[in-house]
C-alpha positions as CSV (number, residue, x, y, z in Angstrom):
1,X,58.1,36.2,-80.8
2,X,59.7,33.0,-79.8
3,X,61.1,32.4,-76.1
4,X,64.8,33.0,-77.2
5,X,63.8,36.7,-78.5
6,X,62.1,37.2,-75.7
7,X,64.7,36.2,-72.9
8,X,67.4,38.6,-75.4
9,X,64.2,41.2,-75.1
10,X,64.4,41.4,-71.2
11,X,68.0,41.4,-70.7
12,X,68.2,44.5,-73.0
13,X,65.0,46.0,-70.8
14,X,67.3,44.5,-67.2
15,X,70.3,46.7,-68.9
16,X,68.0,49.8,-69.8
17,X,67.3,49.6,-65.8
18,X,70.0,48.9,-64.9
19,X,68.4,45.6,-62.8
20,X,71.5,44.0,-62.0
21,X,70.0,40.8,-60.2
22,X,67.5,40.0,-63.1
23,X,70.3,41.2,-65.3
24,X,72.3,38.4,-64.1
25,X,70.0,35.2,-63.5
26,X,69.2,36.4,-67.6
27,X,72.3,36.2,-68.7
28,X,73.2,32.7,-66.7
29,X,69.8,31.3,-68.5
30,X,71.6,32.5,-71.9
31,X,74.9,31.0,-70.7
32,X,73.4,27.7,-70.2
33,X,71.2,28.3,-73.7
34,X,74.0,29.1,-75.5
35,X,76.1,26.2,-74.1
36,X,73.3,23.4,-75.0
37,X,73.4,25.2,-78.6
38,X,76.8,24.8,-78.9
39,X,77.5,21.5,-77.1
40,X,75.1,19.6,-79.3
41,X,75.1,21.9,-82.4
42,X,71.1,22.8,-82.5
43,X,69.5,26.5,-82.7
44,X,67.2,25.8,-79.7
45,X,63.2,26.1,-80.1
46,X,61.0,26.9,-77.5
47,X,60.5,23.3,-75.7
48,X,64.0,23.4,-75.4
49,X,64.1,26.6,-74.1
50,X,61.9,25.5,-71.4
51,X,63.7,22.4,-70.7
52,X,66.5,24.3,-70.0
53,X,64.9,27.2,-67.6
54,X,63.1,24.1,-65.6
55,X,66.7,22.4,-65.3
56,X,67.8,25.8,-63.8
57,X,64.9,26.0,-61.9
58,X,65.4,22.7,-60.0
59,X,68.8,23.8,-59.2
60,X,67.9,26.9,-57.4
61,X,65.6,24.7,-55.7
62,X,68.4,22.4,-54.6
63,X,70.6,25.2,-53.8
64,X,68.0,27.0,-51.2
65,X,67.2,23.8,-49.7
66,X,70.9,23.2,-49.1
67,X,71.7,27.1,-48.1
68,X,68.6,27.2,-45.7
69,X,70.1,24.1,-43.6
70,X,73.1,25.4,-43.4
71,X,72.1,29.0,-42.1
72,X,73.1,30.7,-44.6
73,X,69.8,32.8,-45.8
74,X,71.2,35.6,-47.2
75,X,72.0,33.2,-50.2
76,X,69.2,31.4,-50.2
77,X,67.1,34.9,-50.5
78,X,69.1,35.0,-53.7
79,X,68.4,32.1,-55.1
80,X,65.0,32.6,-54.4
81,X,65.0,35.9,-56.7
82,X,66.5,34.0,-59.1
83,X,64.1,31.0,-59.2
84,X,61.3,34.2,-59.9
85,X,63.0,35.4,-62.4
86,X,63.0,32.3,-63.9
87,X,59.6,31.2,-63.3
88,X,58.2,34.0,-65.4
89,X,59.5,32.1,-68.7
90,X,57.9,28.8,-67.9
91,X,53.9,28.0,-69.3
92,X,51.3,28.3,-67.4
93,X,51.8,24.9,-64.6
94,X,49.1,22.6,-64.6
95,X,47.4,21.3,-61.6
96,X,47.2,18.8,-59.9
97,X,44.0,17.3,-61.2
98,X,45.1,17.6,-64.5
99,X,48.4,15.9,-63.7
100,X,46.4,12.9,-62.4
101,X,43.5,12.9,-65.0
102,X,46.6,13.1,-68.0
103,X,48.6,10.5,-66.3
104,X,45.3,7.9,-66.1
105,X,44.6,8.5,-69.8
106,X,48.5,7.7,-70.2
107,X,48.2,4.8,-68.0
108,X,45.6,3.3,-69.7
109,X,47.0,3.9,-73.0
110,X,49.9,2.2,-72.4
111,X,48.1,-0.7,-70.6
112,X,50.2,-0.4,-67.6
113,X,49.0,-3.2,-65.3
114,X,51.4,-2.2,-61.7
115,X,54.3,-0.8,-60.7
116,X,57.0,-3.0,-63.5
117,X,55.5,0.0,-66.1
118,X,56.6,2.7,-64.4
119,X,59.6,3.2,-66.8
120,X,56.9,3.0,-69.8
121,X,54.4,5.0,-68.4
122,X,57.0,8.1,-67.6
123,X,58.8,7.8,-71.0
124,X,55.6,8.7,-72.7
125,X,54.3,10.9,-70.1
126,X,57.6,13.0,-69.9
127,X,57.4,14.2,-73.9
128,X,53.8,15.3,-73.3
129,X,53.9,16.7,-69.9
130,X,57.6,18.2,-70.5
131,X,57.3,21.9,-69.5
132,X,53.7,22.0,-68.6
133,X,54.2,20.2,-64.8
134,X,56.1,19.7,-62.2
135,X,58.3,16.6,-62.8
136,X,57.9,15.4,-59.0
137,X,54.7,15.9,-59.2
138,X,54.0,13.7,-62.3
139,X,55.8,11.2,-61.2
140,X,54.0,10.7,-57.7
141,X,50.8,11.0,-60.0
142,X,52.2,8.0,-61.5
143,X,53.1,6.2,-58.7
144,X,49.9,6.5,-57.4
145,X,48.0,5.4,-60.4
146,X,50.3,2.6,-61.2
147,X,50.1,1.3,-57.3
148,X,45.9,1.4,-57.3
């Protein structure tokens, strides 16, 4: 069952129980599938899928951050529930061992010398690390390697 079926899957299950917060933060993730679909005339597969959820992701992250500093944690609570909902349809994260390690086999591959490859470096390491880590952490990985 790909990604797509599965997200339709548990908004069907959300409705059955009548989960109106997971019901909701579904539906917005189908929105925003729906409207990279049609924008750019695709039928979606999973990497996209996930590109997507991690997009939405980092904006409930933004939003919190934003709500907490300005007092207002009833809505940050509900981005936070969000955010879970949408966690549960990323892979497995990988660690930050395996960040680094992947990023100095990248390095090396490319034959980045300093900190002028960045832009090389994260172009290749973004289409093999898309959806499997943390952006910001890849990219301090990165920094770190390319600086030492």
């Amino acid at each position: 069952m790909s990604l797509k079926e599965q997200i339709t899957e548990d908004m069907k299950n959300a409705m059955r129980a009548k989960d109106a917060g997971r019901l909701g933060t579904i539906r917005l993730l189908q929105a925003a599938m729906k409207q990279k679909e049609v924008d750019e005339r695709v039928t979606l597969d999973d990497a996209a899928v996930i590109a997507i959820v991690d997009k939405l992701i980092k904006q409930r992250k933004d939003s919190i951050a934003a709500f907490e500093g300005a007092g207002r944690q009833d809505l940050a609570d509900k981005e936070k529930a969000e955010m879970a909902v949408l966690q549960a349809y990323l892979p497995a994260r990988m660690s930050e061992a395996e960040i680094a390690q992947a990023v100095q086999a990248i390095v090396a591959e490319v034959g980045a010398k300093g900190p002028g490859d960045m832009g090389k470096v994260m172009g290749v390491v973004k289409t093999r690390l898309a959806g499997k880590a943390d952006m910001g952490q890849v990219s301090a990985a990165v920094k770190s390697a390319l600086a030492g």
